[in-house]
SEMI-830836 format. One record per residue (C-alpha): x negated, y negated, z; residue in one letter; residue number from 1. Coordinates in steps of 0.5 Angstrom, whole numbers, padded with zeros to 4 digits. Example, Ala and Ser with C-alpha at 12.3 -4.5 7.8 and 13.67 -1.06 7.14 Angstrom:
REM SEMI-830836
REC;-0025;0009;0016;A;1
REC;-0027;0002;0014;S;2
***
This chain:
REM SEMI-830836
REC;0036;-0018;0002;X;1
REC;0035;-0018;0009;X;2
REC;0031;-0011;0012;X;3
REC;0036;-0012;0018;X;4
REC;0042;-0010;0013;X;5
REC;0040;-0004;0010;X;6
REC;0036;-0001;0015;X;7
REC;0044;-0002;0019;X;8
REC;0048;0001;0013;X;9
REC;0042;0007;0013;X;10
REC;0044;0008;0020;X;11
REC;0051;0008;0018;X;12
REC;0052;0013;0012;X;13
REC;0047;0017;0016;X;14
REC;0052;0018;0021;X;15
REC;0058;0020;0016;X;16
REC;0052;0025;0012;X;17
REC;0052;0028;0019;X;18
REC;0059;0029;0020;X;19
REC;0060;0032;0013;X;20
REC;0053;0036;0013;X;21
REC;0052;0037;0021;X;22
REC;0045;0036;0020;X;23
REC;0041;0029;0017;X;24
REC;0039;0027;0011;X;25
REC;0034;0022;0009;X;26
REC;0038;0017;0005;X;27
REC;0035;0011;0001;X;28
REC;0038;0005;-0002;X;29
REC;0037;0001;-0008;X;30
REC;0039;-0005;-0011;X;31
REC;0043;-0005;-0017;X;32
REC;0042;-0007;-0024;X;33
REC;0046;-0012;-0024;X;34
REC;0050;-0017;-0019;X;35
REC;0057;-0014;-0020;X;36
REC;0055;-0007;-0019;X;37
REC;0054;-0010;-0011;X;38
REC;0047;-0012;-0007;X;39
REC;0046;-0004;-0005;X;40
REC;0048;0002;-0008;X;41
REC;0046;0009;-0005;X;42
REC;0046;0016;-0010;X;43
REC;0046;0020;-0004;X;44
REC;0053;0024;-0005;X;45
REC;0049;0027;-0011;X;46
REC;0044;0031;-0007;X;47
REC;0050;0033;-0002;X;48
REC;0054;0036;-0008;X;49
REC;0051;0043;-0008;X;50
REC;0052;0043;0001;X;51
REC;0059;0042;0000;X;52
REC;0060;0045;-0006;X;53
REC;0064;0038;-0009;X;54
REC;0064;0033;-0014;X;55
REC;0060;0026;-0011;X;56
REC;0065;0022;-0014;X;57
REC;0069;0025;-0009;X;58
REC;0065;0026;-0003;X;59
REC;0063;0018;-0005;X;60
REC;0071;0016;-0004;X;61
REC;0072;0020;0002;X;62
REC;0066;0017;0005;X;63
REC;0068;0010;0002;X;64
REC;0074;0012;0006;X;65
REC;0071;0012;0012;X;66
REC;0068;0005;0012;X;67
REC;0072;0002;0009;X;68
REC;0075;-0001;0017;X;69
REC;0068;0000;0020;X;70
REC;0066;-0006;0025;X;71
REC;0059;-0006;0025;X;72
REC;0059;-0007;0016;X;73
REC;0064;-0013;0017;X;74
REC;0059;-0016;0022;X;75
REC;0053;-0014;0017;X;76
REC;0057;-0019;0013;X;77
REC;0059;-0014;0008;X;78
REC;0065;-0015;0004;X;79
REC;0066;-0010;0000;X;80
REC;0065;-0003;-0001;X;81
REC;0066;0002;-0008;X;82
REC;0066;0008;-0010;X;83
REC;0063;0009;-0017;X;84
REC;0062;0016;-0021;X;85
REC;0058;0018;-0014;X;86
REC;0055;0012;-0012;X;87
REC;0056;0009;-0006;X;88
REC;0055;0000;-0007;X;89
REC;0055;-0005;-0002;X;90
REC;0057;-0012;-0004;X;91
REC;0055;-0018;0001;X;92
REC;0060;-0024;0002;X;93
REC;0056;-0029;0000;X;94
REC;0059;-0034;0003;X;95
REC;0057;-0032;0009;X;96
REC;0050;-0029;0008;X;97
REC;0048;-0036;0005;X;98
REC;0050;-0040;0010;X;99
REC;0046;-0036;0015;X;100
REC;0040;-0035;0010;X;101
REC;0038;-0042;0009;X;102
REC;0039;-0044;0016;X;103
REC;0034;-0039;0017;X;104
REC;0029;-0043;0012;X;105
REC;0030;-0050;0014;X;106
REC;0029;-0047;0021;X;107
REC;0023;-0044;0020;X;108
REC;0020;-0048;0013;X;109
REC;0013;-0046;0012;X;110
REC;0013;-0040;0017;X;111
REC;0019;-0038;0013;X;112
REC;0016;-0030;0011;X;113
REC;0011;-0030;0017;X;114
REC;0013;-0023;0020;X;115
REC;0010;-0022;0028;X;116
REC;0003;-0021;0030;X;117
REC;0001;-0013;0029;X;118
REC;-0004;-0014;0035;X;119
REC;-0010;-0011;0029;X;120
REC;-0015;-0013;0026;X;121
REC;-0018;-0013;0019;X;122
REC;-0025;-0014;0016;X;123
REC;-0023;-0015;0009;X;124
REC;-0029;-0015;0004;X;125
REC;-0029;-0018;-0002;X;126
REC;-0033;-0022;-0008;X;127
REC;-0040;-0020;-0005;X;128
REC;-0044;-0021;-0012;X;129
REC;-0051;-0020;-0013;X;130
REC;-0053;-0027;-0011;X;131
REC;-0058;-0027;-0018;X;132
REC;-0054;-0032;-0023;X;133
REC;-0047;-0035;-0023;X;134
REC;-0040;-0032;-0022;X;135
REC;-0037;-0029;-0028;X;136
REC;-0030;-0028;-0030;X;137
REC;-0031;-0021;-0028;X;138
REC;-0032;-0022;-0021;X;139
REC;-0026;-0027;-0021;X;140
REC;-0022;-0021;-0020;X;141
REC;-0025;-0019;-0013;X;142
REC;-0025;-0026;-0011;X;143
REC;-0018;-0028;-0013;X;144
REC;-0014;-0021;-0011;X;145
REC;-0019;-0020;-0004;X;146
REC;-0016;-0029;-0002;X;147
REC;-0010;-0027;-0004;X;148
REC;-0010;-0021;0000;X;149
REC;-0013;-0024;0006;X;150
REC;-0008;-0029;0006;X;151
REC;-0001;-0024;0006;X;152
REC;-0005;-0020;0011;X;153
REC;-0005;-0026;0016;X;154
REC;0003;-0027;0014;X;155
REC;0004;-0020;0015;X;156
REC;0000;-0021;0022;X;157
REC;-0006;-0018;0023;X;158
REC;-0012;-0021;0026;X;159
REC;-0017;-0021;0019;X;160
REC;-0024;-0023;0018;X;161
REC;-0027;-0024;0011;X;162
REC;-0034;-0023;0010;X;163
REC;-0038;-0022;0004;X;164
REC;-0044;-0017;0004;X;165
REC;-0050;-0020;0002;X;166
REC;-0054;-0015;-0002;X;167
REC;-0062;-0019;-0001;X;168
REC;-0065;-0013;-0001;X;169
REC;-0065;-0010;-0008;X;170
REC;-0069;-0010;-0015;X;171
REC;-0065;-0016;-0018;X;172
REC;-0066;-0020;-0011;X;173
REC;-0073;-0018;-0012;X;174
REC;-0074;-0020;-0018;X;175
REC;-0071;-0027;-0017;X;176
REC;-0076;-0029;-0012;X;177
REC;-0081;-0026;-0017;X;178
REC;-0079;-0031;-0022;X;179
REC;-0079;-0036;-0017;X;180
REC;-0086;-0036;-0017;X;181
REC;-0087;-0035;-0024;X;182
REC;-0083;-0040;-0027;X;183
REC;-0080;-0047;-0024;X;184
REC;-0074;-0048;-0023;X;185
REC;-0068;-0053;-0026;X;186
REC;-0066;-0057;-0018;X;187
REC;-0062;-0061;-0024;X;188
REC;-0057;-0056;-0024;X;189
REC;-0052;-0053;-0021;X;190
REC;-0056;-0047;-0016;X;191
REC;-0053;-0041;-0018;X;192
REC;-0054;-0043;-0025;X;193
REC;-0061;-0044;-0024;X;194
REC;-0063;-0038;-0020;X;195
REC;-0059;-0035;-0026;X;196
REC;-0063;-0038;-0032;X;197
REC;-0070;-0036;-0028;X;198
REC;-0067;-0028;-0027;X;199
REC;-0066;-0028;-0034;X;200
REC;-0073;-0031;-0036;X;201
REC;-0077;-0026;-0031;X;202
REC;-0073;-0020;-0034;X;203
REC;-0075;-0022;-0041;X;204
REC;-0082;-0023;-0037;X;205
REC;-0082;-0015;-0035;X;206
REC;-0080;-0012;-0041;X;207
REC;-0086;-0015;-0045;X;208
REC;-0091;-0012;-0039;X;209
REC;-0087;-0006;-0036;X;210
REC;-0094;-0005;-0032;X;211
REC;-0090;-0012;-0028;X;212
REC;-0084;-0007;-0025;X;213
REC;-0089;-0004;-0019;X;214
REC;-0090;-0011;-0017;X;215
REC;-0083;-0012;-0016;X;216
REC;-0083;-0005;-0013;X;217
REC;-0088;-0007;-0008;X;218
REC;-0084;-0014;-0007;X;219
REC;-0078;-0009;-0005;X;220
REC;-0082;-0004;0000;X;221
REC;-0086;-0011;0003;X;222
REC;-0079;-0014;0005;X;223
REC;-0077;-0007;0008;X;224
REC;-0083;-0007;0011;X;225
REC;-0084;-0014;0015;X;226
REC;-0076;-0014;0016;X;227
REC;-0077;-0007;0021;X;228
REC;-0083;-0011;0024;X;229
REC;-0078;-0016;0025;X;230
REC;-0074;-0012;0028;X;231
REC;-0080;-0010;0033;X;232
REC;-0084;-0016;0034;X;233
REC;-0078;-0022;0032;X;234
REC;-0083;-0025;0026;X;235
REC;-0081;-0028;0021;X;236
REC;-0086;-0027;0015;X;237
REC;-0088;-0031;0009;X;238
REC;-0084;-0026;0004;X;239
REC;-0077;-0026;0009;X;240
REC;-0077;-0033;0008;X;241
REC;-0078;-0033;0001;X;242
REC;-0073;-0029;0001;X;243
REC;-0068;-0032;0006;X;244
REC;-0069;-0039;0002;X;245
REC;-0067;-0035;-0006;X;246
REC;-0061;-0032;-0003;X;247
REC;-0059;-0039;0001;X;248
REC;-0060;-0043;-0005;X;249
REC;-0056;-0038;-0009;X;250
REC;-0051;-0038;-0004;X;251
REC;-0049;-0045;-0004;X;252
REC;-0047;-0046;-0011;X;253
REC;-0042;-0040;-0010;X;254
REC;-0040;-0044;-0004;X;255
REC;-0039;-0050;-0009;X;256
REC;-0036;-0045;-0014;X;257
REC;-0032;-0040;-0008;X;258
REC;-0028;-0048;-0006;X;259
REC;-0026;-0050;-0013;X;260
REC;-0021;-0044;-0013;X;261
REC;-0019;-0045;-0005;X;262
REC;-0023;-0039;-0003;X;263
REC;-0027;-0039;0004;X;264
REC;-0030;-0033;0008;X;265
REC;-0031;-0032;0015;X;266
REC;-0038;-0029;0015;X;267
REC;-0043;-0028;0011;X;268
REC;-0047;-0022;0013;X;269
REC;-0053;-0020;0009;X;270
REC;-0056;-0014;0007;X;271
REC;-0062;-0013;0011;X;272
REC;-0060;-0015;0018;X;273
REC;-0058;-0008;0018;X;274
REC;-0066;-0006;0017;X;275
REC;-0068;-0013;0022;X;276
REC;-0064;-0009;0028;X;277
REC;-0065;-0002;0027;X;278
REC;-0059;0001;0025;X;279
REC;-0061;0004;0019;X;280
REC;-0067;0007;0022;X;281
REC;-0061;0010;0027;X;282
REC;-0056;0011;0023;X;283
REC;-0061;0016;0018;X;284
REC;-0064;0020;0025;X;285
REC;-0057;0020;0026;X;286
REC;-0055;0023;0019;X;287
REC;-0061;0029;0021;X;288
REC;-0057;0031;0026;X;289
REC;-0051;0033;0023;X;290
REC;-0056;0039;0019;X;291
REC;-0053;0036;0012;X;292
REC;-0059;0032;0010;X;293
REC;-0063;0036;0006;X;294
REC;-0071;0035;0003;X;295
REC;-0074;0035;-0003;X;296
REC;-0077;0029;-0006;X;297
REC;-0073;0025;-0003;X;298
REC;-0068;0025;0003;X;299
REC;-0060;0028;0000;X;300
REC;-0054;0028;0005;X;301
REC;-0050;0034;0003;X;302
REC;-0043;0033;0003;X;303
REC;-0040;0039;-0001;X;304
REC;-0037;0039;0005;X;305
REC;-0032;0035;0003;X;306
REC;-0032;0036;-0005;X;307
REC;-0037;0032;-0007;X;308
REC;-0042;0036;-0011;X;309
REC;-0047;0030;-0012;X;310
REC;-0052;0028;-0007;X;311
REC;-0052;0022;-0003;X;312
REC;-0060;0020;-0004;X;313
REC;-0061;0016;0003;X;314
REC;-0069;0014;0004;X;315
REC;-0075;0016;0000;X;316
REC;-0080;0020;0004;X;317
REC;-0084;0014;0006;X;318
REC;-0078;0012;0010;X;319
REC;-0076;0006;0007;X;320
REC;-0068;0006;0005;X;321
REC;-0064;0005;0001;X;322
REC;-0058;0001;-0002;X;323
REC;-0053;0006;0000;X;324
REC;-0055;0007;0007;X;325
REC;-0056;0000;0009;X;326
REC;-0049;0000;0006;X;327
REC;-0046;0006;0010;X;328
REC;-0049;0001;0017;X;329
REC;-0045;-0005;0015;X;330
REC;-0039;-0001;0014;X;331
REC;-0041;0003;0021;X;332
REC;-0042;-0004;0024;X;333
REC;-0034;-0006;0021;X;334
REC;-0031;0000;0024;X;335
REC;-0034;-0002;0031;X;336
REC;-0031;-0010;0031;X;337
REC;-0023;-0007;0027;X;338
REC;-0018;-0004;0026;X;339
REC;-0018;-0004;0019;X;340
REC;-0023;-0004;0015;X;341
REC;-0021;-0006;0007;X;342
REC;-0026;-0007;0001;X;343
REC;-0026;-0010;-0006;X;344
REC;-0029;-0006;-0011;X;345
REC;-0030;-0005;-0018;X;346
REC;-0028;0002;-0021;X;347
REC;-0035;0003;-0022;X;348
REC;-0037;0004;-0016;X;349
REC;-0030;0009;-0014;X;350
REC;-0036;0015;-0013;X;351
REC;-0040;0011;-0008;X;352
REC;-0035;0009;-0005;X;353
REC;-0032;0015;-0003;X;354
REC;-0038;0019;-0001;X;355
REC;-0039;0012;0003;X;356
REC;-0033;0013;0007;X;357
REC;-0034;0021;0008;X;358
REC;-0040;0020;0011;X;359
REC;-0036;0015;0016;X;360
REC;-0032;0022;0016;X;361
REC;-0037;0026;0018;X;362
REC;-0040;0021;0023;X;363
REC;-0034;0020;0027;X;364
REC;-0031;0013;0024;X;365
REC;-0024;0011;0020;X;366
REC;-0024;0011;0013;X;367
REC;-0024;0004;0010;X;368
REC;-0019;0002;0005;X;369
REC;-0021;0001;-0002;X;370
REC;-0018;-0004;-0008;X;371
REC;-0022;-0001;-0014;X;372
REC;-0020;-0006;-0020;X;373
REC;-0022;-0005;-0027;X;374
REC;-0025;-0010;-0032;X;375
REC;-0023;-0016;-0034;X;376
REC;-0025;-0020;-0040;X;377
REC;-0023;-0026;-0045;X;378
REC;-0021;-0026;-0052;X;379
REC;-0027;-0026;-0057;X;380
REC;-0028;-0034;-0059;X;381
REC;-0023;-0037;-0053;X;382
REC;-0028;-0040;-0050;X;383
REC;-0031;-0047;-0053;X;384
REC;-0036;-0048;-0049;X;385
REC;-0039;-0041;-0049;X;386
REC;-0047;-0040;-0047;X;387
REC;-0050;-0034;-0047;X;388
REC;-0048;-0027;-0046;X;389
REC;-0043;-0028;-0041;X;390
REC;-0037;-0033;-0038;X;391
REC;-0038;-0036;-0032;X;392
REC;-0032;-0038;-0027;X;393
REC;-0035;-0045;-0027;X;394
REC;-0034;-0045;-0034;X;395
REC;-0028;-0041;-0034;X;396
REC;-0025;-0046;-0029;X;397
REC;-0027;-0053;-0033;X;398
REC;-0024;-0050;-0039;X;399
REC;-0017;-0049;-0035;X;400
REC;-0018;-0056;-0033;X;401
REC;-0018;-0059;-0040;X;402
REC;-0012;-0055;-0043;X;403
REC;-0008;-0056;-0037;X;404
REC;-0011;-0064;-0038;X;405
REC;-0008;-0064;-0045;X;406
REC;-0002;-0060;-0043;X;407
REC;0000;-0066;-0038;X;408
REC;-0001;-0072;-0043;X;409
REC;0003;-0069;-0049;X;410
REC;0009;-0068;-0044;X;411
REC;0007;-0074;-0041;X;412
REC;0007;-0072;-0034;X;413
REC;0003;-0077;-0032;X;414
REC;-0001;-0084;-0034;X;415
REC;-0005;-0086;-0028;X;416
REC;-0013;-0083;-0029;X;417
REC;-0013;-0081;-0022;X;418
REC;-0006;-0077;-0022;X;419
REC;-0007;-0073;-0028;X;420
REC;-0014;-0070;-0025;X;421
REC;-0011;-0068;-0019;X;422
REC;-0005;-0065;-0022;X;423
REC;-0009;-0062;-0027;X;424
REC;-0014;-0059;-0023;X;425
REC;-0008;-0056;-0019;X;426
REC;-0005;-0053;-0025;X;427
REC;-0012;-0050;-0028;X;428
REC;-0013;-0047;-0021;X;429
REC;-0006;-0044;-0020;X;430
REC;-0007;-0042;-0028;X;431
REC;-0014;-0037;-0027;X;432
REC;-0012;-0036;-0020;X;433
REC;-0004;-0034;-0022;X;434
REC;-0006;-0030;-0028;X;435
REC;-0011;-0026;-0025;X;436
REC;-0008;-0024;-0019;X;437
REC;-0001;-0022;-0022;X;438
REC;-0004;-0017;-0027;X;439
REC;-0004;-0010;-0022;X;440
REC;-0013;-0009;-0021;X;441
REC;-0013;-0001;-0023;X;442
REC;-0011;-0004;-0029;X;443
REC;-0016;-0007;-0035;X;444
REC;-0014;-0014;-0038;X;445
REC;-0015;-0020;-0042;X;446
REC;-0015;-0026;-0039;X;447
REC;-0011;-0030;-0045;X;448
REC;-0010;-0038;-0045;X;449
REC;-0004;-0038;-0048;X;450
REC;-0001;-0033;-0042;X;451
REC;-0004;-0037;-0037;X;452
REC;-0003;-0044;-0038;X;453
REC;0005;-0041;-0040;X;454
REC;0010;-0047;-0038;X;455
REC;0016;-0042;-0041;X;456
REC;0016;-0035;-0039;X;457
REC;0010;-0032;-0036;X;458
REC;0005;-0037;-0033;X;459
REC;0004;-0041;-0027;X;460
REC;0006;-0047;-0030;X;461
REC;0013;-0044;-0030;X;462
REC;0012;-0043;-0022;X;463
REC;0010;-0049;-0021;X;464
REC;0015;-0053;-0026;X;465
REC;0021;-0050;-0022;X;466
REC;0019;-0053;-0016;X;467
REC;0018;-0060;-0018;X;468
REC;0024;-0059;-0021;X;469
REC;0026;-0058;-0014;X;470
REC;0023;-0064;-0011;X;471
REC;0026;-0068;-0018;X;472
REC;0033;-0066;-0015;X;473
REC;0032;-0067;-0007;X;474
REC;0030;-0074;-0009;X;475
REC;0035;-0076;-0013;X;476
REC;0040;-0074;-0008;X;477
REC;0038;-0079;-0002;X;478
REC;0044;-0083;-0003;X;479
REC;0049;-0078;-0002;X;480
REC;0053;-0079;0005;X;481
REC;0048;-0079;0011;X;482
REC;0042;-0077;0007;X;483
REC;0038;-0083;0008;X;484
REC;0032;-0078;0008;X;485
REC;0031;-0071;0007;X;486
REC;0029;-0070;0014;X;487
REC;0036;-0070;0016;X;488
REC;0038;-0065;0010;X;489
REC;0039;-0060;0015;X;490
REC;0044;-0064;0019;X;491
REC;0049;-0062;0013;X;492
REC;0054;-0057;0014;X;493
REC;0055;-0053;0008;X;494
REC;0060;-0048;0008;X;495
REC;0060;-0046;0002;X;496
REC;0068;-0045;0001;X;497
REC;0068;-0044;-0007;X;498
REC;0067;-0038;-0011;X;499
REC;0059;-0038;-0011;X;500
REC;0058;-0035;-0019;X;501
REC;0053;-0030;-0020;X;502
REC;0047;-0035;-0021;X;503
REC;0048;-0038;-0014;X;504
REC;0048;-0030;-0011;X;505
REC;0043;-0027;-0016;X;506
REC;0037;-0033;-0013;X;507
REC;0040;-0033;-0006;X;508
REC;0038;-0026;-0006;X;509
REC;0031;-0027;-0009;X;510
REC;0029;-0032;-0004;X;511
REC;0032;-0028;0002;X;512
REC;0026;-0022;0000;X;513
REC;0021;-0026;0002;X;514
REC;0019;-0023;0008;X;515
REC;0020;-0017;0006;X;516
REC;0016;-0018;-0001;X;517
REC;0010;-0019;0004;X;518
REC;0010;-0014;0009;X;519
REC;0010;-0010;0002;X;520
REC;0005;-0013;-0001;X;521
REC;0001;-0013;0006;X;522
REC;0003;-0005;0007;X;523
REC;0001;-0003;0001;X;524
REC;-0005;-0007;-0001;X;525
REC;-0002;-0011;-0008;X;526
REC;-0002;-0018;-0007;X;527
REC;0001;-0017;-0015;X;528
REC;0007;-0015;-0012;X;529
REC;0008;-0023;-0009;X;530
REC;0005;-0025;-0015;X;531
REC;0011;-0022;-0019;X;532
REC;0016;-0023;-0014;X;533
REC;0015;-0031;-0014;X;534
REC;0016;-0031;-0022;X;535
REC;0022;-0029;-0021;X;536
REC;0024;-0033;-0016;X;537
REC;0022;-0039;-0021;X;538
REC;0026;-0035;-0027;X;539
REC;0033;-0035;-0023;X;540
REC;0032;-0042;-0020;X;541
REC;0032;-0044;-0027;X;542
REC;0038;-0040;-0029;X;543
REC;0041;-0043;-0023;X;544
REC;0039;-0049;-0025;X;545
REC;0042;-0049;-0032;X;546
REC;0048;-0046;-0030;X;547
REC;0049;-0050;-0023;X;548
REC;0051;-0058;-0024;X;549
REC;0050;-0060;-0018;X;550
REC;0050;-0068;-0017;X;551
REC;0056;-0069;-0021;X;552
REC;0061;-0064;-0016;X;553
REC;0064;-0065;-0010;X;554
REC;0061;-0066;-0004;X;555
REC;0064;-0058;-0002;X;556
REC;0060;-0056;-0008;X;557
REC;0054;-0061;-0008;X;558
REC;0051;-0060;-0001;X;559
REC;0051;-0053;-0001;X;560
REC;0047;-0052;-0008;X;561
REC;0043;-0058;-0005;X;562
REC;0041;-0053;0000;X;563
REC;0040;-0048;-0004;X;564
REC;0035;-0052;-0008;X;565
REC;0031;-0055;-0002;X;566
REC;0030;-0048;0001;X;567
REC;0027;-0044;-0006;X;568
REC;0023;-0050;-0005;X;569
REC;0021;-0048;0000;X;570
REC;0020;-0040;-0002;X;571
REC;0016;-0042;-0008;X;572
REC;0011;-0046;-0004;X;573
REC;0010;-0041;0001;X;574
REC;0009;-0036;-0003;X;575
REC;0004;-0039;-0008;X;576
REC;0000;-0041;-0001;X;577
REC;0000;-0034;0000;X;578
REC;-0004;-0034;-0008;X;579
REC;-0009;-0039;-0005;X;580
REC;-0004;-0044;-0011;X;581
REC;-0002;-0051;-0009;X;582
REC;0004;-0054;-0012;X;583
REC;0004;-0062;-0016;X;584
REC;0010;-0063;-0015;X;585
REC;0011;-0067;-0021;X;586
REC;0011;-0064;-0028;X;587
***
């Protein structure tokens, strides 16, 4: 329901708790379990009892009593008020707020949800894989949540800037461009698929001849030391370019990949840009001047100080860096450029992290905020088409697009080649995308089919069914008076002057949260929570489909459900856009 509402009935009750206490008392509204006990309920004559010394079912009567005649709840649309074993419940006049809820949706349309701009910026990191083989299923939980995410903040009104950070500079990096000169790689296939296949031979290559592993060691402290005389002379060598074209090569198959599930970054940063430029040869003079880096066979960044017994290893005595402390200089450069700095990270990464964001303390700098999300997995046996160890989400989506592919020629969704794929496509989208996001990250799950391609209870298709729905009545309703397109649909006037029954009430409520669903989720980092939310709507647009004829009434009846209709339209779409989730339209 609408903010403005109950932030209004909190201002009200707070000022008769005041008469009553003489003081205030914070006081919270909660939406009750079913629609007949009233659209917001307050248990606040429980904690007032012990201060008055009476019963809440009396103070609920004598504060009821009160408002019953007050002016600012009739104008909040508020038709009734009732004292209940001590709580106070609030019934909305449907009638009324429905007229005004559905204007407000047919008035905005798509940018129904968009809150105002916040004047803040956030740098939001995300997917950021080792750029050594193809995505797997794993990482498709740190790009699905991180694009959602990115997509409800810009609703929510922040300025965001997606990056991903490029790690170039490590061991496995560095065994690719090895491998490159020792084994030739399959241009027939996809890129990070065959830079994947040559990182998989070189390891076998190594652990039959361990004595390789200094070569690596030598490649990795050759690229530090060429891109510090990058730094200095502006000379690219023969090993930075090697590098530049592994990396690049690899980075345009998870382009390929990132696009199919409707994901694009701002900026890609790499790695070693922050050896190239200096900042991290600054940002360890600068760490030694705190009197926290200690000496022994390497240089260790004490943060006792902060509860970490650990010591962060920063550089090898040579001076060459390391993974964290180049890490620490993009995290420093995020906080230069925004005012929010947001991470998408594993929970095997938490202690990292943390030191990270407390060596950002100890420096002066804003904490990033950080997603940290478990593991995700499939059913042993699930996958046909299964190769190697691990699953990638190229294999993971075409797999989606087969089943979805089934699912629409046994329910006979449509005949023509060309539609079928496309419609297809969106469903297998919507299914990994949707069925990954709505899971809450801190928790581990199992990527199940049979959960993701559901057309009845828990998967997108029933989001996704219940919007063609939609778009099935608006079409069928072209004839009815005026409406000789839906372009003029908000031209009629409904009233709604008949008795709304409770699934008319129940979806009205759903889809007028939508604003306030997204500003939570923004709030609090969980794109789950609109994940959820949308599902819901889906399920009582289903209800009120069942339980609202709407062609066969009369014309008092019709426009106002038609209305109804074309606005959980409207919400659905919206929300799934927020999902990075297109609608078919027709299933």
């Amino acid at each position: 329901m609408s903010n403005e509402i109950e932030n209004k009935l909190i201002e009200i009750l707070n000022e008769k708790v005041k008469n009553l206490t003489g003081e205030e008392i914070e006081i919270r509204l909660d939406e009750p379990p079913s629609i007949n006990m009233g659209d917001y309920s307050t248990n606040i004559c429980f904690r007032l009892a012990k201060p008055l010394r009476k019963a809440p079912k009396m103070i609920a009567e004598d504060i009821v009593t009160q408002l019953i005649n007050e002016n600012d709840l009739k104008a909040l649309k508020i038709e009734k008020i009732e004292a209940l074993n001590g709580y106070i419940n609030f019934f909305v006049d449907y009638n009324e707020f429905s007229k005004d809820i559905l204007s407000t949706i047919e008035d905005k349309k798509e940018s129904f949800g968009k809150l105002d701009n916040k004047n803040e910026k956030v740098i939001l990191e995300h997917t950021s894989a080792n750029p050594n083989g193809p995505f797997h299923i794993g990482h498709g939980r740190n790009m699905v949540i991180g694009d959602s995410l990115k997509r409800i903040l810009i609703n929510a009104g922040y300025e965001v800037e997606t990056q991903y950070y490029v790690n170039d500079m490590g061991r496995q990096e560095a065994i690719v461009v090895y491998g490159l000169d020792k084994f030739q790689l399959d241009e027939k296939k996809k890129q990070d698929h065959g830079i994947g296949e040559v990182y998989v031979e070189t390891n076998k290559l190594l652990n039959e001849n361990e004595d390789l592993n200094q070569e690596i060691l030598d490649l990795m402290r050759n690229y530090e030391s060429d891109c510090e005389i990058f730094e200095k002379e502006g000379k690219e060598s023969e090993i930075m370019g090697k590098f530049e074209k592994a990396v690049n090569y690899t980075l345009d198959g998870f382009k390929e990949t990132l696009g199919n599930l409707n994901i694009y970054h701002d900026k890609f940063v790499w790695e070693s840009s922050f050896v190239k430029n200096g900042d991290v040869k600054s940002l360890i003079a600068r760490l030694k001047e705190t009197g926290k880096v200690v000496k022994d066979e390497v240089y260790r960044l004490d943060l006792s100080d902060y509860g970490i017994e650990k010591k962060m290893v920063l550089a090898r005595l040579n001076g060459t860096s390391l993974y964290s402390t180049r890490d620490i200089a993009y995290h420093i450069a995020k906080m230069e450029n925004c005012d929010k700095a947001v991470n998408l990270l594993g929970a095997d990464h938490k202690l990292t992290a943390i030191m990270v964001n407390k060596t950002l303390h100890l420096l002066g700098y804003n904490e990033a905020d950080i997603v940290f999300y478990e593991f995700i997995s499939l059913p042993e046996g699930s996958m046909s088409t299964r190769r190697g160890t691990f699953i990638s989400m190229d294999e993971l989506l075409e797999e989606a697009k087969v089943r979805a592919k089934d699912e629409i020629i046994k329910r006979n969704v449509a005949t023509d080649e060309a539609e079928i794929e496309e419609i297809a496509n969106k469903i297998a989208v919507g299914a990994v995308r949707y069925n990954i996001v709505r899971i809450s990250p801190e928790k581990p799950m199992i990527f199940r089919w049979d959960e993701a391609l559901d057309f009845e209870k828990v998967g997108c298709p029933v989001i996704q069914y219940a919007h063609a729905r939609c778009c099935r009545i608006l079409e069928n309703v072209s004839e009815l008076g005026n409406l000789s397109n839906l372009s003029n649909l908000n031209e009629l006037d409904a009233e709604f002057d008949y008795e709304m029954n409770d699934s008319e009430k129940v979806l009205v409520r759903m889809i007028s949260k939508l604003p306030e669903i997204i500003e939570k989720s923004a709030e609090v980092r969980k794109p789950q929570i609109l994940a959820n939310y949308v599902l819901e709507v889906a399920q009582s647009f289903n209800k009120f489909y069942g339980n609202c004829p709407i062609l066969k009434e009369s014309d008092n009846i019709k426009i106002p459900r038609i209305k109804i209709a074309n606005a959980t339209k409207t919400v659905l779409e919206n929300s799934l856009d927020l999902l990075g989730i297109e609608v078919p339209g027709k299933m």
